[in-house]
N, C-alpha and C positions, 0 to 999 in steps of 0.2 A: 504494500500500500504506500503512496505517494497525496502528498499533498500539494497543490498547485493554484494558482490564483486565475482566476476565468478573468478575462482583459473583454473589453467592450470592442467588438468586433469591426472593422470597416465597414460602413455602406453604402458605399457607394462613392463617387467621386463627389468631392469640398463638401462633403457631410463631414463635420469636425466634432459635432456633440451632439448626445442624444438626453431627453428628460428620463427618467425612471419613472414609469407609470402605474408599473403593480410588479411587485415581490411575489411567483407563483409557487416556488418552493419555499419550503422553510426551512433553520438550519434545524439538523439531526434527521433529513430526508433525506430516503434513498430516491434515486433517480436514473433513468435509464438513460442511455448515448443517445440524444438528440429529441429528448424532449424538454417543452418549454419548462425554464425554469424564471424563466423572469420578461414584461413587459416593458418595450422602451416607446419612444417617441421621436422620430426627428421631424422633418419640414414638411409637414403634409402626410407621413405617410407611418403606420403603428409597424411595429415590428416586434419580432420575439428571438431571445436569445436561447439555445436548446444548450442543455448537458454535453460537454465534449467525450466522453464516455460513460459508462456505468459507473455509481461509487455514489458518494454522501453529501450535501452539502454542509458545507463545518460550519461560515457565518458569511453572512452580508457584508461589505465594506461600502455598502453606500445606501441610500433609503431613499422611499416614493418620493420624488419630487424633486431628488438632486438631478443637476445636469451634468452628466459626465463627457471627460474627452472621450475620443475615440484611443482605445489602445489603453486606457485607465484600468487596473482592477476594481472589479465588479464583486466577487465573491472568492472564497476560499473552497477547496474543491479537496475532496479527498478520494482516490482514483481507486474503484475493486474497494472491494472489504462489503461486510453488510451494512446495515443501518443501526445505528445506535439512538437510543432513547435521546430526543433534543431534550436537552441541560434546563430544568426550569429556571425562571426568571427570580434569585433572588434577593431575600427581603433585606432591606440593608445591615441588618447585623448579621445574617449569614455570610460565610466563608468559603467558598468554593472553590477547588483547584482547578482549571482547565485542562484539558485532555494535553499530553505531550506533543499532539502533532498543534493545537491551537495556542500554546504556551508563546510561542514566537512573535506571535500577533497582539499580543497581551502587555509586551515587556515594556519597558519605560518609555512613556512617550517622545515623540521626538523635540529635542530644545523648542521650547517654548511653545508647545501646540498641551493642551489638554490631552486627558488619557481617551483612548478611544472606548472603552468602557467605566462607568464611572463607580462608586463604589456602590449607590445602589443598586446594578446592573443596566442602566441606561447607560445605549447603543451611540454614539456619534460617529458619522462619515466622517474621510479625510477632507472631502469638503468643509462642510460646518466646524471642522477643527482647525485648519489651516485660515479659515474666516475670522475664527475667534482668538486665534494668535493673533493674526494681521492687525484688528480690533483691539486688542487689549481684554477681552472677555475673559473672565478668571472662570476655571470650571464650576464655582459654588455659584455664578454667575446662570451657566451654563443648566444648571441644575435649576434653576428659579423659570428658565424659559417653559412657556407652553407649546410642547407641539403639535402639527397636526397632520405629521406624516403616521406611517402605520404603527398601531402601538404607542401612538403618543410620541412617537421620536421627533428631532428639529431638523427640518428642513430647514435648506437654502433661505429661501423667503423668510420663514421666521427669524433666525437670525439676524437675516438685515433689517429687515423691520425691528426689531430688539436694538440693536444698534443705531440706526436714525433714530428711533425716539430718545434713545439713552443722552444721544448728540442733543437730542433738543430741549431733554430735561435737563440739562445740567445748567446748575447755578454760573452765574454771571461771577467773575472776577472778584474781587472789591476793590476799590476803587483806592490809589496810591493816596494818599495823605499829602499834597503836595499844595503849590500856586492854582488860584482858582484855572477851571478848565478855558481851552480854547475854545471857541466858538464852533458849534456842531458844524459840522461838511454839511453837503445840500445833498439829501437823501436821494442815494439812485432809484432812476425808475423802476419800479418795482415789474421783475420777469410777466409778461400775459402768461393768464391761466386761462382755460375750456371758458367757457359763459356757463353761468348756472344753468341745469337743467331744470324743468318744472313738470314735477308729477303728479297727475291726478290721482282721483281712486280709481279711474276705469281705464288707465292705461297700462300696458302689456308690461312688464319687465324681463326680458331674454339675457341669461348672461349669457357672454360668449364662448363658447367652445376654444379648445384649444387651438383648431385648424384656423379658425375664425379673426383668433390674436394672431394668430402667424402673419394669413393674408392682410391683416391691417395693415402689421409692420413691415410688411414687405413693399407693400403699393406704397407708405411713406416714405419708405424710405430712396424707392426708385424714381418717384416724384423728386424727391430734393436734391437727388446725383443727379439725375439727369434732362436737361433743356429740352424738353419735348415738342418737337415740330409733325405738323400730322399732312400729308398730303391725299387729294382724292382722285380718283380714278375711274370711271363709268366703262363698264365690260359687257361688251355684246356676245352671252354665252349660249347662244340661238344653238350651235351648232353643238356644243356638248351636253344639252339637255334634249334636244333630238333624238344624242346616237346613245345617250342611257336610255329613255324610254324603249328603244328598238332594241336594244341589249342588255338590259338586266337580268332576262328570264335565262336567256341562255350565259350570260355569264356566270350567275348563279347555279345553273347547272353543267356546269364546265369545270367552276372551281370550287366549287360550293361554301362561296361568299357572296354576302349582300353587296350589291355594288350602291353606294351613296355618291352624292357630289364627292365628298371628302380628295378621296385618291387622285382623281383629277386637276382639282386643286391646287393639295400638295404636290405632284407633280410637276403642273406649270410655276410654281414656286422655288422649289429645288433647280428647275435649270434657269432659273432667273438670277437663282445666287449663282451658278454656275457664272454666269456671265457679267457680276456686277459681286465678286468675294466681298469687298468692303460693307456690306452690312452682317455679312457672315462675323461677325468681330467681338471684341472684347478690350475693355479700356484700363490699364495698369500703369497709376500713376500719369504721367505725362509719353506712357508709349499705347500704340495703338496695335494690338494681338491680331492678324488677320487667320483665326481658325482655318486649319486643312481641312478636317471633316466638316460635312454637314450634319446636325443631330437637330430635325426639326421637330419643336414642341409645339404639342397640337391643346391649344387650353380647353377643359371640358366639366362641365359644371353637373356636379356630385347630385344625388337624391336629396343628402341634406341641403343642399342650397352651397354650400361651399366649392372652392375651386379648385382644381388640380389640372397639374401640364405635365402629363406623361409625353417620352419623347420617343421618336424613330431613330434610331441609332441608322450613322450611314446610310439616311433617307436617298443619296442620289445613287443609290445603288439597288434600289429595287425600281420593276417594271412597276407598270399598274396593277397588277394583279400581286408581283406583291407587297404594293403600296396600301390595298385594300386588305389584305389580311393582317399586317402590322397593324392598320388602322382600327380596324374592327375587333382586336383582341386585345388593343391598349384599352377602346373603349370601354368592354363589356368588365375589361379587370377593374378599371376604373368605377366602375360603377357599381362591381360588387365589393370594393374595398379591396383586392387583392391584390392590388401594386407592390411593388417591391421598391425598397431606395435606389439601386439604378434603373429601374424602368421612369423615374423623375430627375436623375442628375444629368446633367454633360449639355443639356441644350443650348446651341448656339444661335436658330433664330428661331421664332415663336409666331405659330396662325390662330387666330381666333375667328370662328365661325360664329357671328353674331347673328348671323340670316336665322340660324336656329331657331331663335327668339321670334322671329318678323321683324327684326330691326332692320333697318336699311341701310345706317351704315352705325359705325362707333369711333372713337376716336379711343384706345386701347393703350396699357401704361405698359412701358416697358417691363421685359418681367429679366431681372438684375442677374450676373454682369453683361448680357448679351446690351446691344444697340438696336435692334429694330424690331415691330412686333407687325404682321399685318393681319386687318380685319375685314374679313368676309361679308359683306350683307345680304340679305335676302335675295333670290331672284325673282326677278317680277317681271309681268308683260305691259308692255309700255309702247307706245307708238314713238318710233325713228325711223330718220332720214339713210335710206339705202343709197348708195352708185350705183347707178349701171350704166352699160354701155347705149343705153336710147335716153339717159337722162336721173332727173334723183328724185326716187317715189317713197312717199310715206307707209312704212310697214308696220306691222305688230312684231315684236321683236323681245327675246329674255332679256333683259338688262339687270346688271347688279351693281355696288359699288366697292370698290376696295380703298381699305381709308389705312394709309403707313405712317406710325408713329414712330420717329427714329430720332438718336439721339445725335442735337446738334452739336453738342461739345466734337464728334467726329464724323458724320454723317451730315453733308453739308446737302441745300435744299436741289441741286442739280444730281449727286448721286441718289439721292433716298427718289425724288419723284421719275428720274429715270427709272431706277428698278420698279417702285410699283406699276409703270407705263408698261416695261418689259414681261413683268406678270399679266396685266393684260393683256397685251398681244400675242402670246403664247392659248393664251385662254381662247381669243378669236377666232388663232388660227388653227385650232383641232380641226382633225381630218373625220371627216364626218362618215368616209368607208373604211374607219380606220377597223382593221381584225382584233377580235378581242386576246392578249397577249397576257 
């Protein structure tokens, strides 16, 4: 038997930290190789960490609600052997020796951090310990906190909350015994805060979901990086809503996929970047990343109401057909919660189908650190001016609009509306005999 510390796993690309959402084992569990033992959280998307083989779990090193790096221990792991009775929790004048493979874990805290188990048997992560060094927080401190991770433990948030307040109860100075004082400075303006909300009785109160905080901060935060310029486009898709209505049945029984706008779409997109890489991008510092691959994020709005941008990895490298089955098993996973952290990481540019809705056009926020996102609208029939060779006659015609928000810190307004233009034209000019491929 071996004892070993479980690390929080990678998931995915620039996934750096994940929350701790539920503790599925307990310690003095046995556990078998690759079942869940504990629930995490990153950006959008739940995940679980399974047993890396058969054996026990000894204890937690972190609780509901911390947020850990990636590659941090997680838990202490004890490899083969049976299960032994988990160790009750005791009462603080009991005495208890820990098992020899747990005694290590136990030993003297490190300078200056609190003990990680305290003498009444309360549990502290290296988190919240290392918080309460940085702080000044004495363990008997530590001990007075209320918490509200599982079993009463302290979380992250409690902590600092404990801390700012401690910050704002604390007594003022007294004042030196000296020459009367100088004349007060002229009070800086004081920081804006929100406007008061006003609640009645009959109004709704929702709090928000975790996914829900996520995308708050993320549309803030991509609003205030980046200078958003939105260009519009008007696409006569006469000829691609034609040759799906004449081909869906049998493309459908060919590959047996739904064929949707979507894959066409995307397709006339992908060789737009093909032809215009600079919105393919990424901004670092004062250099401009022009991405090799294409990983097009396709945004797609959850049952709950929330959002999610699963991506096509090396979207220019499948046909149509298999642009539609990438497409149709992101969305179905998406929609039943079954995404994974890279089926969400690595996108470099981003399509929003707002027609979905009946919208006709949108003007869509970058989704961070890509540069450009484009929005889809509805297709509608609309009377336009045709050419032809005896003259220019007014027809009924598909029309949509595509609206490109791109960022102008490096996408200046001659490339961003060129490419949307080019995504039109591609759209146009679909071959209306074209074989289904």
């Amino acid at each position: 038997m071996a004892t070993i510390e479980i690390l929080l796993p990678k998931m995915g690309e620039s996934v750096a930290e994940a929350t701790i959402t539920n503790l599925v084992a307990q310690p003095g569990q046995a556990v078998e190789a690759d079942e869940n033992i504990v629930e995490i959280a990153t950006d959008k998307v739940d995940s679980e960490v399974p047993a890396p083989e058969d054996g026990v779990l000894v204890e937690w090193l972190v609780a509901e609600g911390d947020v850990v790096q990636v590659g941090a221990p997680i838990a202490r792991f004890e490899t083969g052997g049976e299960a032994s009775a988990p160790a009750p929790v005791a009462a603080p004048a009991a005495t208890s020796v820990p098992a020899p493979e747990v005694v290590e874990a136990l030993e003297a805290p490190l300078s200056g951090m609190p003990p990680r188990v305290s003498e009444s048997g309360r549990f502290y992560s290296p988190l919240v310990r290392s918080i309460a060094a940085a702080e000044g927080v004495s363990a008997a401190e530590l001990e007075g906190i209320a918490g509200s991770g599982s079993e009463g433990r302290v979380t992250k948030k409690d902590i600092l909350a404990y801390v700012e307040g401690r910050g704002a109860a604390a007594p003022a100075a007294a004042p030196s015994p000296v020459a009367a004082p100088a004349p007060a400075a002229p009070k800086a303006a004081p920081a804006s805060k929100p406007a008061a909300v006003s609640v009645s009785g009959g109004d709704e109160i929702i709090e928000m979901d975790r996914m829900r905080k996520m995308i708050a901060e993320h549309m803030v935060r991509s609003v205030s990086t980046s200078p958003h310029v939105t260009s519009f486009v008007e696409a006569d898709v006469t000829r691609i809503v034609n040759w799906r209505k004449k081909n869906k049945d049998a493309f459908q029984a060919k590959t047996g996929e739904k064929l949707t706008f979507t894959p066409m779409l995307a397709e006339a997109i992908v060789k737009a970047i093909r032809d215009f890489p600079g919105v393919n991008a990424q901004v670092d510092g004062d250099r401009i990343i022009i991405k090799k691959d294409i990983h097009l994020g396709m945004a797609a709005a959850l049952p709950s109401g929330n959002l999610i941008v699963p991506v096509i990895k090396h979207a220019d490298q499948y046909n149509l057909v298999g642009l539609a089955r990438q497409i149709n098993d992101l969305a179905n996973r998406a929609r039943a919660g079954k995404l994974g952290p890279d089926d969400i990481a690595g996108g470099t540019y981003t399509m929003s189908n707002v027609g979905t809705f009946g919208n006709v056009m949108g003007t869509p926020i970058i989704n961070q650190p890509q540069v450009g996102i484009l929005a889809l609208g509805a297709i509608r029939k609309k009377p336009a001016v045709i050419e032809t060779p005896e003259g220019d006659v007014i027809a009924v015609r598909h029309m949509m609009f595509l609206s490109h928000s791109y960022d102008h810190r490096v996408v200046d307004g001659m490339l961003g509306g060129s490419f949307v233009r080019r995504v039109a034209d591609y759209l146009e000019a679909f071959d209306p005999e074209r074989p289904i491929d």
